[in-house]
VOGU-3710 file (C-alpha; in Angstrom, 3 decimals, decimal comma):
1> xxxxxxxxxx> -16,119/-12,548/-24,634  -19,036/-11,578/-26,731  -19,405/-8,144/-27,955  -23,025/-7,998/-26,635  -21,289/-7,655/-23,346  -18,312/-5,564/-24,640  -19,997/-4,025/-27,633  -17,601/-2,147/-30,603  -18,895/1,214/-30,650  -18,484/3,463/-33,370
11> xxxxxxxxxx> -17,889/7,326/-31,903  -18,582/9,244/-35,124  -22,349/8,704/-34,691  -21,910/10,168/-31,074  -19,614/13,300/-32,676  -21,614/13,870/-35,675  -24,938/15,708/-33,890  -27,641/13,765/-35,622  -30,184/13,320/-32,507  -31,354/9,478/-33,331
21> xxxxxxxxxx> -27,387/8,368/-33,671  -26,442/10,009/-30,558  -29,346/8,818/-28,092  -28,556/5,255/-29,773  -25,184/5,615/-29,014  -25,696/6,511/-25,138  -28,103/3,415/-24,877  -25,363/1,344/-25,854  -23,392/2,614/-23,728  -25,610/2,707/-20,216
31> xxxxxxxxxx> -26,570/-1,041/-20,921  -22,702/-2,248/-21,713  -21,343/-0,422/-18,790  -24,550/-1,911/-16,645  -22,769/-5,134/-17,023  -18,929/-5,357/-17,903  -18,316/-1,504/-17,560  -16,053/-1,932/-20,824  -16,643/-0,812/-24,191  -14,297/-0,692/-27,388
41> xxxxxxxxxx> -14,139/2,395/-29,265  -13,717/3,070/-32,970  -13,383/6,627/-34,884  -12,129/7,825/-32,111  -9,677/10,492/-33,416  -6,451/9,436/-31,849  -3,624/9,085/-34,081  -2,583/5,617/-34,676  0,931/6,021/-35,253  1,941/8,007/-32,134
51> xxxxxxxxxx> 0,962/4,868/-30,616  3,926/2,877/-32,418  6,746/5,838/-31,978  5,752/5,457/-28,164  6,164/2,108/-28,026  9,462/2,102/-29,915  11,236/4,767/-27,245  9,582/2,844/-24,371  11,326/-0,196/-25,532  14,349/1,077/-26,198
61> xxxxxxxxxx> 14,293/2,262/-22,455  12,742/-1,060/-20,842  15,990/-2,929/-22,427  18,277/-0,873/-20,980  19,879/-2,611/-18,371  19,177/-1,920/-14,756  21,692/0,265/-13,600  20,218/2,934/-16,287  16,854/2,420/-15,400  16,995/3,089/-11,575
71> xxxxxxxxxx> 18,272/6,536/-11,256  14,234/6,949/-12,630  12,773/4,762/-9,807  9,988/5,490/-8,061  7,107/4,209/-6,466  3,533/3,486/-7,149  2,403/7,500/-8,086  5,368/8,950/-8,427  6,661/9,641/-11,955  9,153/7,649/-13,588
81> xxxxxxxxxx> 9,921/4,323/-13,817  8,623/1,369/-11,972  10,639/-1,395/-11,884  10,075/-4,875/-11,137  8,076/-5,883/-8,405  6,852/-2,178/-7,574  3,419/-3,288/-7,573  0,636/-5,684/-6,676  -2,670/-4,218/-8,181  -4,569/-7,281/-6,362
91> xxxxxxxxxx> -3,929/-5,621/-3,014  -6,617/-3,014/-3,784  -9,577/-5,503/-3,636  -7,702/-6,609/-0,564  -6,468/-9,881/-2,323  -2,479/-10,808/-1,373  -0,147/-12,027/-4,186  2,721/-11,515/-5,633  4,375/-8,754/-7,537  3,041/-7,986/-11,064
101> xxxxxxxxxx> 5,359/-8,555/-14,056  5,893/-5,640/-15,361  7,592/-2,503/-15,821  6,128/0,857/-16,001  6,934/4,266/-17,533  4,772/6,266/-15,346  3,678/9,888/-16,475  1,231/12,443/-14,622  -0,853/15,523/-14,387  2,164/18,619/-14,459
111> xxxxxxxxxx> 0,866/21,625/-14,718  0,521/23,275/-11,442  -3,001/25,095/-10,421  -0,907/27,786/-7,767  -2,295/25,570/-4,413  0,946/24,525/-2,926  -0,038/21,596/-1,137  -2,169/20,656/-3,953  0,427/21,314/-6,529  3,169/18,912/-4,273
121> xxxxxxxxxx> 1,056/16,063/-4,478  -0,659/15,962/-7,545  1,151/18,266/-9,988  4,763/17,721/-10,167  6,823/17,609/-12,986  7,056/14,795/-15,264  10,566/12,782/-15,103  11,377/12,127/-19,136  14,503/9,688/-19,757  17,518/11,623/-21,523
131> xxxxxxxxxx> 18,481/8,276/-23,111  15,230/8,039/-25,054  14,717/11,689/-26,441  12,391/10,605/-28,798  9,786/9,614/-26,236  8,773/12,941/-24,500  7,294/14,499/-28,078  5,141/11,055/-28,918  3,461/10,300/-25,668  2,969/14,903/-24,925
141> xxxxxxxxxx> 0,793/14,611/-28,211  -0,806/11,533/-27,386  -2,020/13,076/-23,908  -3,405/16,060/-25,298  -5,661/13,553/-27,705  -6,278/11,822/-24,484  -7,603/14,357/-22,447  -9,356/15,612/-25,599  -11,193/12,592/-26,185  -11,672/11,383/-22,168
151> xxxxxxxxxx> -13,829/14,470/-21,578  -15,694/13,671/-25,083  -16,148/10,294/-23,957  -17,880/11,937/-20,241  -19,785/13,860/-22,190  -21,355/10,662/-23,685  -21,546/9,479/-20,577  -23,668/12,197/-19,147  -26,328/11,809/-21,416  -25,908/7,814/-21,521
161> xxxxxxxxxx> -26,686/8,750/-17,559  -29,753/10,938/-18,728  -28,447/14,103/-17,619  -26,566/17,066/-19,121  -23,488/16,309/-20,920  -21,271/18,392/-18,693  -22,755/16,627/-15,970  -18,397/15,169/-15,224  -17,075/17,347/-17,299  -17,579/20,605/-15,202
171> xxxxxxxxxx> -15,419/18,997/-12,559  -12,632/18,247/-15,043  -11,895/22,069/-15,370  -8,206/21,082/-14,231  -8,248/17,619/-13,593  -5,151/15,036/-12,505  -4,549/11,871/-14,887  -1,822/9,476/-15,039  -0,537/8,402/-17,702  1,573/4,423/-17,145
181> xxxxxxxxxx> 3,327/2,601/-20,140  3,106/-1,021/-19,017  5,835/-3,393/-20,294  5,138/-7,234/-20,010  8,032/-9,353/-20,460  7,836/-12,835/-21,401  8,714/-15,320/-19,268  12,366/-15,649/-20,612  13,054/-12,616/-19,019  10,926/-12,720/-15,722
191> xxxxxxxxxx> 11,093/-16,324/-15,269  8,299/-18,445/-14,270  5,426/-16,885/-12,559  4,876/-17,705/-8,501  1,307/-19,260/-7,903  -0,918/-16,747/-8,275  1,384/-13,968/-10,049  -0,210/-12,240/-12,995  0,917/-9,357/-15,195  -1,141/-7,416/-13,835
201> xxxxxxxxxx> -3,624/-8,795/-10,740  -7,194/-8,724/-10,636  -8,512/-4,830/-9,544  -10,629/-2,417/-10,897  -9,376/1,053/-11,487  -10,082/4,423/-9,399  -10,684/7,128/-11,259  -13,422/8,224/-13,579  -12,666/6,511/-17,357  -9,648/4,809/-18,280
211> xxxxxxxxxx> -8,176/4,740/-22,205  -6,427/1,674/-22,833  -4,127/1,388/-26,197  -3,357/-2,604/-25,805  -1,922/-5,652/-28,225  -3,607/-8,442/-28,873  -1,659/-11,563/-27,036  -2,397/-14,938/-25,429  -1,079/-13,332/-22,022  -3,262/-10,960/-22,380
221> xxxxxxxxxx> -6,596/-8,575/-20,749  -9,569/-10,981/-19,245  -12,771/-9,448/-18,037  -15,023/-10,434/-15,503  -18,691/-10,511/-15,150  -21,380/-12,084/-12,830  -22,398/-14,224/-15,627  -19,778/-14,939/-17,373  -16,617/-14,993/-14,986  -13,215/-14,395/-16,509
231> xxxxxxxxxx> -12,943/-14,022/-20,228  -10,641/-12,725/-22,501  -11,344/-9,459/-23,468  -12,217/-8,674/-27,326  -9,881/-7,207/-29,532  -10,228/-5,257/-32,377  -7,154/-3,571/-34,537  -7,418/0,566/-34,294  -9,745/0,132/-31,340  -9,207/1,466/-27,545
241> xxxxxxxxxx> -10,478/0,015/-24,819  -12,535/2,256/-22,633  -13,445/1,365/-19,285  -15,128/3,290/-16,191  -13,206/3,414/-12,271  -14,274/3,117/-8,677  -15,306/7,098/-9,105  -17,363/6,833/-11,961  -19,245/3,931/-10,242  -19,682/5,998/-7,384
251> xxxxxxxxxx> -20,730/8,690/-9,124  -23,512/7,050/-10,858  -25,325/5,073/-7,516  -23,619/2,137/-8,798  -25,857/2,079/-11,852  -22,445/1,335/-14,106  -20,189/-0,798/-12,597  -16,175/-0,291/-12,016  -14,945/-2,398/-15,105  -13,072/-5,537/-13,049
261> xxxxxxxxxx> -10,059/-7,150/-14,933  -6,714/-8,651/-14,942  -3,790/-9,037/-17,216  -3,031/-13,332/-17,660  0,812/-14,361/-16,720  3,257/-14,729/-19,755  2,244/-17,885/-21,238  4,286/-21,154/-20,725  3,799/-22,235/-24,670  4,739/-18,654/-25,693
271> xxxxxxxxxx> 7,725/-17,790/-23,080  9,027/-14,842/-25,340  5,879/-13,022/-25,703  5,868/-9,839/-24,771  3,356/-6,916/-24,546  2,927/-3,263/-24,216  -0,239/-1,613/-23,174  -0,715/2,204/-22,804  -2,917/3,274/-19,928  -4,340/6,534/-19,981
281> xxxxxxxxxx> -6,341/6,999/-16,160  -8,285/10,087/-16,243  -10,115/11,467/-12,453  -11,172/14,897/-12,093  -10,316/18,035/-10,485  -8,640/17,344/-6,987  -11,096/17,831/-3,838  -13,933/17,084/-5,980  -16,980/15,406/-3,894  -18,381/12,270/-5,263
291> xxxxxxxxxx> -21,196/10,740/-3,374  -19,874/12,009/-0,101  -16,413/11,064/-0,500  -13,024/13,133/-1,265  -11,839/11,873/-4,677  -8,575/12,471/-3,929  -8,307/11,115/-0,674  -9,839/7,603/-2,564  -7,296/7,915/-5,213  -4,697/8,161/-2,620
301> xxxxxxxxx> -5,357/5,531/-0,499  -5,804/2,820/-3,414  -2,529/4,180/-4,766  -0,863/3,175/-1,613  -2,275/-0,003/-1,345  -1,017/-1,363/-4,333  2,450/-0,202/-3,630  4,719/-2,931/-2,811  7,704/-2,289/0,103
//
């Protein structure tokens, strides 16, 4: 896919304060998300190597064998692990197929606000795997860059919108996330893929901006478009891949639309190729009204329907 569709945008013009850079940068941002609603980011801050110790503890886990893994299963929300067939992201645009292949570390908003009811749905404590102590340090300092640099990125997007930057951001005071390390095994280890089974099914996410830490692989992200149908997304080493949710869509009148993607089965000329993406989905604060709907409620529902059993 071209990058006049997904354009490579450079965040230190946006950060630095010069007037000119930043109102560029916001253009180019209001017209890509007008069409794809993906962008790639560079200088974006986040440390590159807590990427790689993350993905070394989450592999370490993923090959343990099952009977290790599933005293930390859970299901679709929940926080731990989610283990084969746990999910069918398809079934959120209402489109039946198989189970994805994958596995997921799944991670979450924990810190409590003092509503009970509040606090029992959507800030629980994290589950973090004793046999992989090395994991819980790596992906606590990656989140605080996350959160860091989603509500920098909706502060962009305020202005890209042509309002005030806090225009998202004041209803992020203390907002839920998730937080999903996605495993996809090749096919030597899941076999081959049922007619219609991807790694990941075609959907668009829920929530307000998603931060996407992926590897470059033939099994890899495709975008779609109206004009260009699927195509694989672009790539670009120290980049993340930022794109906006269902809410954010919402939010705007539909003026950006909710990125729509999936994630290709394992290849059948590459059958050991395997991947690991990390997801970062950021929302806002629970309750919050967008365009006449709970955002919570939303984010519930579509949670559910991609849950599988």
């Amino acid at each position: 896919m071209t990058h006049d569709v997904i354009p490579v945008i450079a965040l230190e013009p946006w950060f630095s304060g010069d007037p000119a850079a930043r109102a560029g940068t916001a253009a180019t941002v209001d017209a890509a998300l007008r069409t794809a609603g993906f962008l790639l980011v560079t200088d974006h801050g986040v440390d590159p190597e807590l990427g790689g110790r993350i993905r070394e503890s989450a592999h370490d886990f993923f090959k343990l064998p099952p009977a290790a893994k599933e005293p930390y299963g859970v299901k679709v929300g929940g926080r731990g692990w989610l283990g084969p067939g746990a999910e069918a992201n398809a079934y959120a645009e209402g489109t039946p197929t198989p189970p994805d292949l994958k596995e997921s570390l799944s991670f979450a908003a924990d810190e409590p606000i003092g509503v009970p009811a509040v606090d029992a749905e959507w800030f629980l404590p994290n589950n973090w795997p004793r046999e992989v102590p090395a994991l819980r340090p790596a992906v606590e300092a990656y989140l605080r860059q996350m959160r860091e640099l989603s509500d920098r990125l909706l502060g962009l997007l305020g202005a890209a919108l042509g309002g005030p930057e806090d225009f998202f951001t004041r209803h992020t005071g203390h907002p839920t996330w998730g937080f999903n390390i996605n495993w996809y095994p090749g096919r030597d280890t899941v076999g081959e893929p049922e007619p219609g089974q991807f790694r990941i099914g075609p959907h668009t996410d829920f929530g307000t901006v998603t931060v996407l830490d992926r590897q470059a692989g033939k099994g890899g992200l495709q975008v779609f478009t109206d004009t260009g149908g699927w195509q694989d997304a672009p790539w670009v080493p120290g980049s993340l891949t930022v794109n906006i949710g269902d809410l954010m869509a919402r939010w705007t009148d539909g003026r950006w639309c909710s990125g729509r993607h999936r994630v290709l089965p394992p290849p059948a000329d590459i059958p050991a190729e395997e991947l690991m993406s990390l997801v970062y989905f950021y929302e806002c604060d629970p309750g919050t009204d967008v365009r006449g709907i709970d955002s919570h409620a939303y984010l519930r529902a579509k949670l559910d329907s991609i849950t599988v059993g």
